[in-house]
C-alpha positions as CSV (number, residue, x, y, z in Angstrom):
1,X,-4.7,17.5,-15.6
2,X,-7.9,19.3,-16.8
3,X,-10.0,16.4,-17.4
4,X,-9.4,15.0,-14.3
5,X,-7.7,12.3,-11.6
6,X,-8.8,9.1,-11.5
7,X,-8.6,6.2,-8.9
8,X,-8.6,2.8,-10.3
9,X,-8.5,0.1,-7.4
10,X,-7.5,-3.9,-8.7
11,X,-7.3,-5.4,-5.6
12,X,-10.7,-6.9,-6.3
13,X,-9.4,-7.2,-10.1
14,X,-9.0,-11.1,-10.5
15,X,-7.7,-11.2,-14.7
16,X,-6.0,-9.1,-16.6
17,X,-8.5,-8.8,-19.0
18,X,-10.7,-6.9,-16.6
19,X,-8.3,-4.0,-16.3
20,X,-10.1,-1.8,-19.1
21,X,-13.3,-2.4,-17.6
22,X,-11.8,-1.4,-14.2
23,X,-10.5,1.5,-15.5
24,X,-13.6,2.2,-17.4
25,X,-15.8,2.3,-14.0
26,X,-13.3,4.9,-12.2
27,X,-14.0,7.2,-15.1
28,X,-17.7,6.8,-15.1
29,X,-17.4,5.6,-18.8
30,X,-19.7,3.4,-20.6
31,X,-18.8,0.8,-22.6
32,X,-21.1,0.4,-25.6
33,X,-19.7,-0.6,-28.6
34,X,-19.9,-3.9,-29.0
35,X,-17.9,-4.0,-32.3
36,X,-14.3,-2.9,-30.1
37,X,-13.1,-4.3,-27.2
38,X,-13.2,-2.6,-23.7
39,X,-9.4,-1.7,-24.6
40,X,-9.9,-0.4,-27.9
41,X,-13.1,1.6,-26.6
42,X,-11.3,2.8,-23.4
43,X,-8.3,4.2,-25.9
44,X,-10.1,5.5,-28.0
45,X,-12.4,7.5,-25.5
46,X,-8.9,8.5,-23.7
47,X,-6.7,9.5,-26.6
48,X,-8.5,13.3,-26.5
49,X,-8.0,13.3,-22.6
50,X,-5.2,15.5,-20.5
51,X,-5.4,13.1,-17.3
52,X,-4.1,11.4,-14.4
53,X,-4.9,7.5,-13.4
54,X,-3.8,6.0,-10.6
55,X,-3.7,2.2,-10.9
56,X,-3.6,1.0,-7.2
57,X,-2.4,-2.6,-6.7
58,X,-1.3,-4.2,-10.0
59,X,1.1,-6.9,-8.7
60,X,-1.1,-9.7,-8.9
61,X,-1.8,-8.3,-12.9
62,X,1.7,-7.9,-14.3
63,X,0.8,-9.9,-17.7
64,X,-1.2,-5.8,-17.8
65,X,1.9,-3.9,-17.9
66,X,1.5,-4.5,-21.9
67,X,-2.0,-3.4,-22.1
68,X,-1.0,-0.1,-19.9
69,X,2.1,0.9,-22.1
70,X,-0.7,0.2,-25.3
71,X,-2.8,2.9,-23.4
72,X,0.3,5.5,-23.3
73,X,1.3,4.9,-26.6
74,X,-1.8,6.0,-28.0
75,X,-2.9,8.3,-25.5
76,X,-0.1,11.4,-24.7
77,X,-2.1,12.9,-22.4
78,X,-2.7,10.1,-20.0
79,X,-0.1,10.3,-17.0
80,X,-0.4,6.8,-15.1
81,X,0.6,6.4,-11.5
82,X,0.9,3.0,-10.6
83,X,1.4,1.2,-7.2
84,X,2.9,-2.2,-7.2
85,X,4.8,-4.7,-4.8
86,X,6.7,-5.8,-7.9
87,X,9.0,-3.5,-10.4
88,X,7.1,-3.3,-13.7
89,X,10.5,-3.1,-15.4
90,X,9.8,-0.9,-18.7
91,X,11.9,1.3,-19.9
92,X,8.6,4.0,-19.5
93,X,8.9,3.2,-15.6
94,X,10.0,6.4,-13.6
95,X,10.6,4.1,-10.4
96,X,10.2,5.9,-6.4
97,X,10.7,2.7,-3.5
98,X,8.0,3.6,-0.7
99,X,8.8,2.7,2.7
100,X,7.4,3.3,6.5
101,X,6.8,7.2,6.9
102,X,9.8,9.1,9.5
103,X,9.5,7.8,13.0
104,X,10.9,9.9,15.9
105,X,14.0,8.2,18.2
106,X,13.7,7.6,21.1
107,X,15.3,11.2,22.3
108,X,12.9,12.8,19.9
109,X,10.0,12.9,22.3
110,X,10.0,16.6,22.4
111,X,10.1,16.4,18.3
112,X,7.3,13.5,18.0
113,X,4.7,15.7,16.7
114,X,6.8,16.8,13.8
115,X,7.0,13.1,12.6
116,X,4.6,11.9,10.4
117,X,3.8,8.3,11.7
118,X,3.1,9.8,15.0
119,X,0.7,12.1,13.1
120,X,-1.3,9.8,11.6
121,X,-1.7,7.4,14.6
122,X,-2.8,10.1,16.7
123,X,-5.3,11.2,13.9
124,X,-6.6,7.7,13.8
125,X,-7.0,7.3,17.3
126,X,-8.2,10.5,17.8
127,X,-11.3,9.5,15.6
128,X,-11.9,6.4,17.3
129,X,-11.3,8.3,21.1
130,X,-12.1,11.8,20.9
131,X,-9.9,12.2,24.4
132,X,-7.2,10.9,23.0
133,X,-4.2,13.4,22.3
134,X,-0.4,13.3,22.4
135,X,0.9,14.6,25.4
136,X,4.2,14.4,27.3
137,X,2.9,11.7,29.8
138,X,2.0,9.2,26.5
139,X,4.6,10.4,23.8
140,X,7.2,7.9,24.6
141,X,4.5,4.9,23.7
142,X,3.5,6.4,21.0
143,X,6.7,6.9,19.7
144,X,7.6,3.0,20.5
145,X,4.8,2.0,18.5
146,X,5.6,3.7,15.6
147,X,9.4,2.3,15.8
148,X,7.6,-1.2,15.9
149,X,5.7,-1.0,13.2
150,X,8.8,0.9,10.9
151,X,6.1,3.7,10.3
152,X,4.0,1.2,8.0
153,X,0.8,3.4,7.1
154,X,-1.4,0.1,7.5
155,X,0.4,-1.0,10.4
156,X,0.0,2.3,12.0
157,X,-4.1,2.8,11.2
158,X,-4.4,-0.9,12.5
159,X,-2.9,-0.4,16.1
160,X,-5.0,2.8,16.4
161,X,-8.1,0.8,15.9
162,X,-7.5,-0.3,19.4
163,X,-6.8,2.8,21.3
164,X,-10.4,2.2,22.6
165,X,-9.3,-1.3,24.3
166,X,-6.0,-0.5,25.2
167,X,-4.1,2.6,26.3
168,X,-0.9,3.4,24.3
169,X,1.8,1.5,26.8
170,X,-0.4,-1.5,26.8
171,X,-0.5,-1.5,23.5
172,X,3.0,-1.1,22.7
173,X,3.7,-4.1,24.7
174,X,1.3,-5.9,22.8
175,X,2.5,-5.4,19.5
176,X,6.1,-6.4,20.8
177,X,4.5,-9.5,21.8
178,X,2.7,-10.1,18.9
179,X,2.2,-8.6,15.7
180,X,-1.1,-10.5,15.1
181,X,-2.6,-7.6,17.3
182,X,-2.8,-5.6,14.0
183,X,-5.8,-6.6,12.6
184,X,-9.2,-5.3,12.9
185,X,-12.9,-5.6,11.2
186,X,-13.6,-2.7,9.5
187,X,-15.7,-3.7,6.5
188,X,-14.1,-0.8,4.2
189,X,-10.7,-2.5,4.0
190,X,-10.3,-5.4,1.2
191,X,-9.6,-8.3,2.8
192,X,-5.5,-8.1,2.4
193,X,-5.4,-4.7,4.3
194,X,-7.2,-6.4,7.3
195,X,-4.3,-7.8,9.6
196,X,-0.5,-7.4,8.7
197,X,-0.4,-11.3,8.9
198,X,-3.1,-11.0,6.0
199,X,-0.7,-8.5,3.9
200,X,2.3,-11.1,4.1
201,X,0.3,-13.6,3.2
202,X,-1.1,-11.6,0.0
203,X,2.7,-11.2,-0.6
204,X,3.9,-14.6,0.0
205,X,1.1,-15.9,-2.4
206,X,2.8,-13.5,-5.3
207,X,6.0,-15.8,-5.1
208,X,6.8,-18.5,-6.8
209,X,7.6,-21.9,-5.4
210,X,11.8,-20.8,-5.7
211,X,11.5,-17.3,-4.3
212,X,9.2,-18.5,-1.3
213,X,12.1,-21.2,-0.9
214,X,15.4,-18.4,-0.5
215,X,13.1,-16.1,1.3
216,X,12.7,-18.9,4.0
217,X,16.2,-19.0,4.1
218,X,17.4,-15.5,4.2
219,X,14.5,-15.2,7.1
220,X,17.9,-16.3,9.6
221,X,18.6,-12.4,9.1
222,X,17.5,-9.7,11.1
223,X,17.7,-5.9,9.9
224,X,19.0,-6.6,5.8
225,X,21.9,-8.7,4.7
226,X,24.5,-8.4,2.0
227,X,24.9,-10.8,-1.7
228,X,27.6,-12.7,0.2
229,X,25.5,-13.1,3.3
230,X,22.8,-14.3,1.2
231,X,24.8,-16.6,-0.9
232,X,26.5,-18.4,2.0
233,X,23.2,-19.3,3.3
């Protein structure tokens, strides 16, 4: 891409028809002529362009998918790379499910530095505690709060926040008792990346009044459940 990548955050992004604009600002691209509208402006500026956007939290935006396959149909050299809770569902949609990053078991402790989520919690902390290291006495906890957390990114950066406050096996017992440990004040993160509570919250808002209702019920299983599991409930 030799004109660039491009991060375009809409998690403050409240209407669709603020996307252009959005987009606009990540590029550092003015938007002047008042006789087009930001989308025709923000084509038309990007049609000469060999680049890369990443659109970073469009579930709340869907109604833009139309005004993002506009952009690609006008513009071949724009590559978009767009995170989402929810499928867009185009046919242009090359789809790859994210999930928690590989977490050691529990006769891995010898392994646990070659597993990312223990990685990036031990970075975390290690910013926060500069004594803080894995070693063979504190693996094992480390290792149990990854499992708890399913290797979640968020999760993970969250219960390093309070390595200061808690040692790792407090900790870990902590989050077993309750996940509302994960949260923290740092005034970086939007509001929904605050708490784990707060990101299924964000999600539950993004349902509508018949999916919140089967999710309640389906919420009697514990590790996944199968199309007739979920239609005897």
């Amino acid at each position: 891409y030799p004109d660039g990548a491009f991060f375009v955050p809409l998690a403050a992004v409240d209407r669709v028809e603020n996307i252009p604009t959005a987009i606009a600002d990540a590029l550092n691209f003015a938007l002047r002529d008042n006789t087009k509208s930001p989308q025709q402006q923000l084509i038309r500026y990007l049609r000469s362009k060999n680049i890369l956007l990443i659109i970073d939290n469009l579930e709340h935006l869907m109604d833009g998918v139309e005004l993002l396959l506009d952009m690609l149909s006008h513009c071949s050299g724009v590559m978009l790379l767009v995170t989402s809770r929810e499928q867009l569902n185009v046919q242009a949609e090359d789809l790859f499910g994210l999930r928690g990053l590989p977490v050691p078991d529990a006769d891995q402790t010898t392994q646990a530095d070659q597993f990312a989520a223990v990685r990036l919690f031990c970075d975390r902390a290690h910013r926060l505690l500069k004594t803080f290291k894995l070693m063979t006495s504190n693996s094992s906890d480390v290792m149990t709060i990854c499992r708890l957390v399913e290797g979640l990114p968020l999760a993970l950066e969250l219960a390093a926040s309070w390595i200061r406050h808690y040692d790792v096996g407090q900790l870990a017992r902590s989050i077993a008792k309750n996940i509302d440990l994960l949260q923290t004040t740092m005034r970086d993160l939007p509001p929904q990346h605050r708490s784990i509570r707060a990101v299924f919250d964000y999600s539950w808002r993004l349902l509508s009044p018949t999916e919140q209702a089967v999710l309640a019920k389906l919420s009697v299983f514990r590790g996944g459940f199968t199309d007739a599991e979920a239609a005897s409930v």
